[in-house]
HTML snippet that shows the backbone in 3Dmol.js (N, CA, C, O; Angstrom):
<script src="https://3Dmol.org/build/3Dmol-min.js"></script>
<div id="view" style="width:600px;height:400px;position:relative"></div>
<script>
const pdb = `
ATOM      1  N   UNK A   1     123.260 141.237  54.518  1.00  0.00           N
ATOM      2  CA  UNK A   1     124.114 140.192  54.001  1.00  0.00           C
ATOM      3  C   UNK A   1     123.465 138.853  54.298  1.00  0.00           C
ATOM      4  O   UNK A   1     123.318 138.718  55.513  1.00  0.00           O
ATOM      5  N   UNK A   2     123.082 137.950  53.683  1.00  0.00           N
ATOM      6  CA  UNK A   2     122.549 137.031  53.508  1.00  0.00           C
ATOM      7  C   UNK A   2     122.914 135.893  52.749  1.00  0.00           C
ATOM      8  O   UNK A   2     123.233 136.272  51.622  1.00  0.00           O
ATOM      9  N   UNK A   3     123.016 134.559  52.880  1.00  0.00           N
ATOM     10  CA  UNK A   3     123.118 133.929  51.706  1.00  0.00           C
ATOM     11  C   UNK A   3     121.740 132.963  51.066  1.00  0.00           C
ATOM     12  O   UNK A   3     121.758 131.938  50.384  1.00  0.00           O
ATOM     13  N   UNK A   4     120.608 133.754  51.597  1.00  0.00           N
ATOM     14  CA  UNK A   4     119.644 133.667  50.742  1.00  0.00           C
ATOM     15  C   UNK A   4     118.439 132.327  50.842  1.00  0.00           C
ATOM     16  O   UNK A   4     117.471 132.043  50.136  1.00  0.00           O
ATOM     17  N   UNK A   5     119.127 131.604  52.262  1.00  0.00           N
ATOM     18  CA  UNK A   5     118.295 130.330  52.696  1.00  0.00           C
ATOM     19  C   UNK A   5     117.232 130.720  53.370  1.00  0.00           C
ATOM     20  O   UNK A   5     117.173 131.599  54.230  1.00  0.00           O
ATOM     21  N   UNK A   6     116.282 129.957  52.904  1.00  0.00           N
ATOM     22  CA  UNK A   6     115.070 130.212  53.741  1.00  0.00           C
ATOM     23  C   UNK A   6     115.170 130.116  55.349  1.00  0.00           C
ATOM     24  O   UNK A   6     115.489 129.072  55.919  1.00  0.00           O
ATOM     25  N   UNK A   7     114.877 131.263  55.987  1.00  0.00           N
ATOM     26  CA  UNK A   7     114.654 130.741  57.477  1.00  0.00           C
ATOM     27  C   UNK A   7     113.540 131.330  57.963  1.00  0.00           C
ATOM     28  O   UNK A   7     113.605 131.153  59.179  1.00  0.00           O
ATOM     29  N   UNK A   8     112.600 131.903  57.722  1.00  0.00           N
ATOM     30  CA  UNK A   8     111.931 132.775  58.360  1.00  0.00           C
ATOM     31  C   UNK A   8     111.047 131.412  58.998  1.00  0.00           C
ATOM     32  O   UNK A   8     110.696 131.580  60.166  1.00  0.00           O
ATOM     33  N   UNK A   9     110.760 130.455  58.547  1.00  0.00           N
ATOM     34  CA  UNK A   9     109.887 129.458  59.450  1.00  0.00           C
ATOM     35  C   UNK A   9     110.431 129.006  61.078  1.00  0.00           C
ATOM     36  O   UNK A   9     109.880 128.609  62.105  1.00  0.00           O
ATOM     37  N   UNK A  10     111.612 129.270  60.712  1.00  0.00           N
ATOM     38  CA  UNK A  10     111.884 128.921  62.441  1.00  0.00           C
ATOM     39  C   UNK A  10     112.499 129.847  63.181  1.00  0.00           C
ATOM     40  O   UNK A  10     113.459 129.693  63.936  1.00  0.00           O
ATOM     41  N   UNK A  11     111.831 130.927  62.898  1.00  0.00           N
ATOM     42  CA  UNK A  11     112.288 132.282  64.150  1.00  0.00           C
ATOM     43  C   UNK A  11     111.146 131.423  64.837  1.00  0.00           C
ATOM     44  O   UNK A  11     111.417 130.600  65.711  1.00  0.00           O
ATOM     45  N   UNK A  12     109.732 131.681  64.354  1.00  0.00           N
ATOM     46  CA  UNK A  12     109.128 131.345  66.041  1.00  0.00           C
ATOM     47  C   UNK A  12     109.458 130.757  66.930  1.00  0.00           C
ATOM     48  O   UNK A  12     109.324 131.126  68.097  1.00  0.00           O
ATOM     49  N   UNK A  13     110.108 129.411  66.449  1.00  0.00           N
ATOM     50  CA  UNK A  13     110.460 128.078  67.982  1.00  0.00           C
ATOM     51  C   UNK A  13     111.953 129.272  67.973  1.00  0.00           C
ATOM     52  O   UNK A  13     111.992 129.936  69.009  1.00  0.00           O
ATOM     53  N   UNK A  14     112.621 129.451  67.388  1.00  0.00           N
ATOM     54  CA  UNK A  14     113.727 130.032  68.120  1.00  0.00           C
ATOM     55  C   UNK A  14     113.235 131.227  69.245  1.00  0.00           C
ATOM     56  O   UNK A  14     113.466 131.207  70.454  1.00  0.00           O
ATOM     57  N   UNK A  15     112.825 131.800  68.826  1.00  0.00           N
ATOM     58  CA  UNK A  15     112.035 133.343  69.466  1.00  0.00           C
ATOM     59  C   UNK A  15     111.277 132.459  70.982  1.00  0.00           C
ATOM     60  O   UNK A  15     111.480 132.814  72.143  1.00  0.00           O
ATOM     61  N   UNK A  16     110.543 131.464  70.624  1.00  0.00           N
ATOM     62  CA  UNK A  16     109.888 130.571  72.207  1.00  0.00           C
ATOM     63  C   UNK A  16     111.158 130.123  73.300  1.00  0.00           C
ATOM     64  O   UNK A  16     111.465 130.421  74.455  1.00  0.00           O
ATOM     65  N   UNK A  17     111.726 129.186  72.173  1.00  0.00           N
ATOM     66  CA  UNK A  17     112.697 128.432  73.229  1.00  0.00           C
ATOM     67  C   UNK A  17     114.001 129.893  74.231  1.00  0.00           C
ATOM     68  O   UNK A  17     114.405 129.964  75.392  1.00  0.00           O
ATOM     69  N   UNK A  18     114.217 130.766  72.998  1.00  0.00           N
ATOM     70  CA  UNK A  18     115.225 131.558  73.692  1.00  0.00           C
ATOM     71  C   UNK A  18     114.361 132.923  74.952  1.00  0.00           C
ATOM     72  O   UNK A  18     114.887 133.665  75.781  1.00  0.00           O
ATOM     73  N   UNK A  19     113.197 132.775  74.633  1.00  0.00           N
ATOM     74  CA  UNK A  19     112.134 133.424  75.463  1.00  0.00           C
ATOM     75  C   UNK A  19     111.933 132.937  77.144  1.00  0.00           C
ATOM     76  O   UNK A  19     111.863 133.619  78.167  1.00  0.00           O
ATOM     77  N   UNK A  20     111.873 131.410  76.915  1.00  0.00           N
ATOM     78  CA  UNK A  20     112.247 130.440  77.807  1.00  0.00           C
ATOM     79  C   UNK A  20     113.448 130.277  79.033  1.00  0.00           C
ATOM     80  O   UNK A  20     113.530 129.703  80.119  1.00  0.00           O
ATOM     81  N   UNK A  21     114.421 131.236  78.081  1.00  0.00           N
ATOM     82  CA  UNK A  21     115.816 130.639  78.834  1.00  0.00           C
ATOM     83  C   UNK A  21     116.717 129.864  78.395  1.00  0.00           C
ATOM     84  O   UNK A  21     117.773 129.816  79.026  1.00  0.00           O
ATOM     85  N   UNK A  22     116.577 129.183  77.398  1.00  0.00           N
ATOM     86  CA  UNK A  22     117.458 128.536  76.692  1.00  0.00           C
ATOM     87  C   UNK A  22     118.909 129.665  75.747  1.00  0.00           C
ATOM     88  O   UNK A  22     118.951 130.692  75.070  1.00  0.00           O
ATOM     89  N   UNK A  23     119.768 128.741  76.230  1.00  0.00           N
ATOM     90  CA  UNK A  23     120.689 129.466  75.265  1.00  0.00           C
ATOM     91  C   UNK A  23     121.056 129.832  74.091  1.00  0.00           C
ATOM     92  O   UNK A  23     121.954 129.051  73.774  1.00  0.00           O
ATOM     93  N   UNK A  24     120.878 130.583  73.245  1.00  0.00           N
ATOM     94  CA  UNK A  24     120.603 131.320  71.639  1.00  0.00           C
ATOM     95  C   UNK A  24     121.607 130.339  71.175  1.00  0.00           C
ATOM     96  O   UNK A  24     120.979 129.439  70.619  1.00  0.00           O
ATOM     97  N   UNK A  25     122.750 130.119  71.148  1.00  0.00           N
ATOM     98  CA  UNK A  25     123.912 129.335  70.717  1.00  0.00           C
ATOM     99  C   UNK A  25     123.026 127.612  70.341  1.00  0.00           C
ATOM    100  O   UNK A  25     122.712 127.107  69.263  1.00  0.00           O
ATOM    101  N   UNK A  26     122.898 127.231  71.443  1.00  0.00           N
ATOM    102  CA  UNK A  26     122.273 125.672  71.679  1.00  0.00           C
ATOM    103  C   UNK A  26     121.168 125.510  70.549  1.00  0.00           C
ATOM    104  O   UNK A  26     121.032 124.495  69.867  1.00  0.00           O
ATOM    105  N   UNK A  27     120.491 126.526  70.466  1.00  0.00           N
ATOM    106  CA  UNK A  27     119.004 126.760  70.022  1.00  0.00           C
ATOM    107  C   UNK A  27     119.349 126.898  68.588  1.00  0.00           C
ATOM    108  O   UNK A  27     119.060 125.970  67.832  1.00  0.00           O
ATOM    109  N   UNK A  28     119.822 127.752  68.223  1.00  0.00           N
ATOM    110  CA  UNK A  28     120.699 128.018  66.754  1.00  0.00           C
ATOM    111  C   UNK A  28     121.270 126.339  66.311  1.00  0.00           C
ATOM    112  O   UNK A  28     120.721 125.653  65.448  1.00  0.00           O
ATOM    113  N   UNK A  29     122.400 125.938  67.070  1.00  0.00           N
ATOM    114  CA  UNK A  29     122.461 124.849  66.550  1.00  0.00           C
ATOM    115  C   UNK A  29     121.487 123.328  66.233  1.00  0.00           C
ATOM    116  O   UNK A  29     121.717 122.483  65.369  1.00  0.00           O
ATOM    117  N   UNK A  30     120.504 123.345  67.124  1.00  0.00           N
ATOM    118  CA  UNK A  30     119.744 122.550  66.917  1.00  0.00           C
ATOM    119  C   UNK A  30     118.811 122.875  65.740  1.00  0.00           C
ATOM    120  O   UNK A  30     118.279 121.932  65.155  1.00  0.00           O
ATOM    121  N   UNK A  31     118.601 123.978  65.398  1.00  0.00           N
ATOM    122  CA  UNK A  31     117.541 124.144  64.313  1.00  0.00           C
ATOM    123  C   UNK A  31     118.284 124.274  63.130  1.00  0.00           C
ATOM    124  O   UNK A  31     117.658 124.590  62.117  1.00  0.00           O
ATOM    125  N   UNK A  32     119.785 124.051  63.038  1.00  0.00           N
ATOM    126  CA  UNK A  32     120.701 123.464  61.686  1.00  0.00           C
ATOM    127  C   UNK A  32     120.921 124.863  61.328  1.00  0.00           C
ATOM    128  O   UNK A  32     121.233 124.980  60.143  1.00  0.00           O
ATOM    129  N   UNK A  33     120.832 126.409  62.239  1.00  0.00           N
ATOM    130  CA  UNK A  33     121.562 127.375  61.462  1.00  0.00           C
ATOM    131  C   UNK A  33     123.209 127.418  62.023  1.00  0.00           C
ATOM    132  O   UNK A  33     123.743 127.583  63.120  1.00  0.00           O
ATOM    133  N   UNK A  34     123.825 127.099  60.199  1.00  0.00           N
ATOM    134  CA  UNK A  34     125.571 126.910  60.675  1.00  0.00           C
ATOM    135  C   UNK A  34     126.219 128.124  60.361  1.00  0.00           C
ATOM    136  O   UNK A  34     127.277 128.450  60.898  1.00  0.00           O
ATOM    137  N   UNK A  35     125.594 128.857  59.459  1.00  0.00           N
ATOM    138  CA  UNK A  35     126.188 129.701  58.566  1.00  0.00           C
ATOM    139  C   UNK A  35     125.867 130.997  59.335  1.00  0.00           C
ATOM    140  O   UNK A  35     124.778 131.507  59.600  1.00  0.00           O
ATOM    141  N   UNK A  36     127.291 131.435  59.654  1.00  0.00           N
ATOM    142  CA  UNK A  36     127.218 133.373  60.093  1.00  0.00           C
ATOM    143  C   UNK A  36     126.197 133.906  60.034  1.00  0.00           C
ATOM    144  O   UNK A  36     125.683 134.329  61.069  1.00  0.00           O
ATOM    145  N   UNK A  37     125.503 134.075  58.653  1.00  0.00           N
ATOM    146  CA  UNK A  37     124.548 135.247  57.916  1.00  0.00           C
ATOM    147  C   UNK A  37     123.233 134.732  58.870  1.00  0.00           C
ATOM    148  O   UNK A  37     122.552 135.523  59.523  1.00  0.00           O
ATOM    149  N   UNK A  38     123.003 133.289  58.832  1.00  0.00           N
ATOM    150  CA  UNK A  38     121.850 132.913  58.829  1.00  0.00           C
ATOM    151  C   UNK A  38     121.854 133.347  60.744  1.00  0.00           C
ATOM    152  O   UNK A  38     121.025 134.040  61.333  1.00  0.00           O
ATOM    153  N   UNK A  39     123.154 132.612  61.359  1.00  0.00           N
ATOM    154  CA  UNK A  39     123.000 133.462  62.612  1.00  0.00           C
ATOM    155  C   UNK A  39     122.831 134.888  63.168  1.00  0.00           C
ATOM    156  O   UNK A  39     122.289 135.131  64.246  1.00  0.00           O
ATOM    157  N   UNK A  40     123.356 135.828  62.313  1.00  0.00           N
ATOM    158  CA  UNK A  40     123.065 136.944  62.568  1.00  0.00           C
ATOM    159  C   UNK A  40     122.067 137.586  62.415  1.00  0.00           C
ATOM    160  O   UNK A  40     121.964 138.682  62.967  1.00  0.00           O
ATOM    161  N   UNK A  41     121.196 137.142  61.727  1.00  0.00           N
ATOM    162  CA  UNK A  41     119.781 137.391  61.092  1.00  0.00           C
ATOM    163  C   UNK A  41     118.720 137.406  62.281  1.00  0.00           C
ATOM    164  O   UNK A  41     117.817 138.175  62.610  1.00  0.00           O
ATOM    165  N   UNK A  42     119.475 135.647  63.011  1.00  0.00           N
ATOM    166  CA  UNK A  42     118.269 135.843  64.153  1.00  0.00           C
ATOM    167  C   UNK A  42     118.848 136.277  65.154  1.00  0.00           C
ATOM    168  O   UNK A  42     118.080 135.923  66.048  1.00  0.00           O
ATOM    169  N   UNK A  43     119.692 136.814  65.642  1.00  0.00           N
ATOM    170  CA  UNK A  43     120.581 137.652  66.548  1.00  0.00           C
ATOM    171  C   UNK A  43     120.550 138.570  66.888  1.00  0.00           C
ATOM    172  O   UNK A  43     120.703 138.908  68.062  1.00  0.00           O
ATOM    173  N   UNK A  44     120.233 139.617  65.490  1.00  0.00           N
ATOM    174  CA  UNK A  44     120.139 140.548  64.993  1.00  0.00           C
ATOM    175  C   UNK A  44     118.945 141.200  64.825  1.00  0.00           C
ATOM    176  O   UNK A  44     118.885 142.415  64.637  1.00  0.00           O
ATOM    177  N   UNK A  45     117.829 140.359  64.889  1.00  0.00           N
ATOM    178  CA  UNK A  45     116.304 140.773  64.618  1.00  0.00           C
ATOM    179  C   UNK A  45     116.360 141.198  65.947  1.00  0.00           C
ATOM    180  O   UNK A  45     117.041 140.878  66.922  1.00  0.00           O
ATOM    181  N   UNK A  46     114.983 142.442  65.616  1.00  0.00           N
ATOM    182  CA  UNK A  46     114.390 142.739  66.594  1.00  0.00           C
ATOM    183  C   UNK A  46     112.674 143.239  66.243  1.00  0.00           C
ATOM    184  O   UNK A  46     112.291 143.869  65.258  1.00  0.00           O
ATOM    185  N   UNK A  47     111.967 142.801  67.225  1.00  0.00           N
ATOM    186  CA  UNK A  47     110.456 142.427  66.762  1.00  0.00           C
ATOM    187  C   UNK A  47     109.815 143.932  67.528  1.00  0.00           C
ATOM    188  O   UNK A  47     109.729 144.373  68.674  1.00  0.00           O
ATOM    189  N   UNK A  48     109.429 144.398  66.089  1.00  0.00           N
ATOM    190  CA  UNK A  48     108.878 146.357  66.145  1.00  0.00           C
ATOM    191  C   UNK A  48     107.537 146.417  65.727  1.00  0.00           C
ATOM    192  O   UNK A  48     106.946 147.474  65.505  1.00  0.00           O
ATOM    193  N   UNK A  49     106.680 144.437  65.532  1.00  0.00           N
ATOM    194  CA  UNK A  49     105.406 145.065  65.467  1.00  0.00           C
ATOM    195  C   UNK A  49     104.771 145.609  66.265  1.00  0.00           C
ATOM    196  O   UNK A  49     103.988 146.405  65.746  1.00  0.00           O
ATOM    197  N   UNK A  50     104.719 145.562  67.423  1.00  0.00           N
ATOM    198  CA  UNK A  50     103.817 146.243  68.465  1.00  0.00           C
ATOM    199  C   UNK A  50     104.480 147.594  68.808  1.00  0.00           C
ATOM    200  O   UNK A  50     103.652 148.249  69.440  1.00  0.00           O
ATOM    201  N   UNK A  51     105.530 148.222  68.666  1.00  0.00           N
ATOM    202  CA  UNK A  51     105.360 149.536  67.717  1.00  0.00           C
ATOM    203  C   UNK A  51     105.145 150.624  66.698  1.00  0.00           C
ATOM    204  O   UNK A  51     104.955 151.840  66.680  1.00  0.00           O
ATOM    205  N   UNK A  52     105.282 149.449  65.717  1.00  0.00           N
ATOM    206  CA  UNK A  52     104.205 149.738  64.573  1.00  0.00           C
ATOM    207  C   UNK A  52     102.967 150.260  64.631  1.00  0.00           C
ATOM    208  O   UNK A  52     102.418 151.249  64.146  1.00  0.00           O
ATOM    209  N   UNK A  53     102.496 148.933  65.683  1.00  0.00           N
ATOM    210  CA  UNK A  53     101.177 149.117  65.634  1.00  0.00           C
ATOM    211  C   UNK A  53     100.365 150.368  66.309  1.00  0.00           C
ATOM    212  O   UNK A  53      99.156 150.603  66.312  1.00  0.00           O
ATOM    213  N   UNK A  54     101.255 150.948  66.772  1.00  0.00           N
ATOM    214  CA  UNK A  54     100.305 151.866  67.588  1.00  0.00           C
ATOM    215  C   UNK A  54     100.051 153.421  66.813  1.00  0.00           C
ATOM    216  O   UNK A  54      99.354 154.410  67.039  1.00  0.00           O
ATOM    217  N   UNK A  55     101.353 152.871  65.456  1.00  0.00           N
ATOM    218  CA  UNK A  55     100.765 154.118  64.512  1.00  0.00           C
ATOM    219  C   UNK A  55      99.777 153.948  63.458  1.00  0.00           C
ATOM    220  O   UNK A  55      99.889 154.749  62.530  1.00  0.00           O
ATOM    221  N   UNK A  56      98.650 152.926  63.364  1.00  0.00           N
ATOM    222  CA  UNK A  56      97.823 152.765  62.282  1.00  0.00           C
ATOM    223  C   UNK A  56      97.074 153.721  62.069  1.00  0.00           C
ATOM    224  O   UNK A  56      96.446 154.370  62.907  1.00  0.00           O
ATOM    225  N   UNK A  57      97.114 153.908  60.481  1.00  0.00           N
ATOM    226  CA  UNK A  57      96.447 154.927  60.017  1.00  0.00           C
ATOM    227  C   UNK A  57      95.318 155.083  60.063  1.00  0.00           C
ATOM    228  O   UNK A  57      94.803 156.101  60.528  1.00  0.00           O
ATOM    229  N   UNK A  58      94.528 153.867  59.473  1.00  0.00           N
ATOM    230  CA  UNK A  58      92.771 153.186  59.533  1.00  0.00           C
ATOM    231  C   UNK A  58      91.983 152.792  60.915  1.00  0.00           C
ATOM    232  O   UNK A  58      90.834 152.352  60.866  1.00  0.00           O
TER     233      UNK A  58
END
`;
const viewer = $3Dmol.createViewer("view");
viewer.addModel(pdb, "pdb");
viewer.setStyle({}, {cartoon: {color: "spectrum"}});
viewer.zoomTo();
viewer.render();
</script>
């Protein structure tokens, strides 16, 4: 569920600052996500490349 705004440019500083210690709430609001969808998105992610990676085919 989405409403289709671009965000993928600011997972990284979100993903740093909340890495940090900062609070996901604070962090969310400063980078202008207001909308449910767009919060749950980064809430909700969870980062499976480095399990991925350990199945490469090549």
């Amino acid at each position: 569920m989405s409403c289709g705004k671009p965000i993928g440019h600011l997972w990284q500083e979100f993903k740093e600052r909340t890495s940090k210690g900062e609070d996901s709430k604070k962090v969310l609001d400063e980078l202008g996500l207001e909308r449910y969808c767009c919060r749950a998105m980064f809430l909700g992610q969870v980062d499976t490349l480095e399990l991925v990676n350990k199945f490469k085919k090549f």
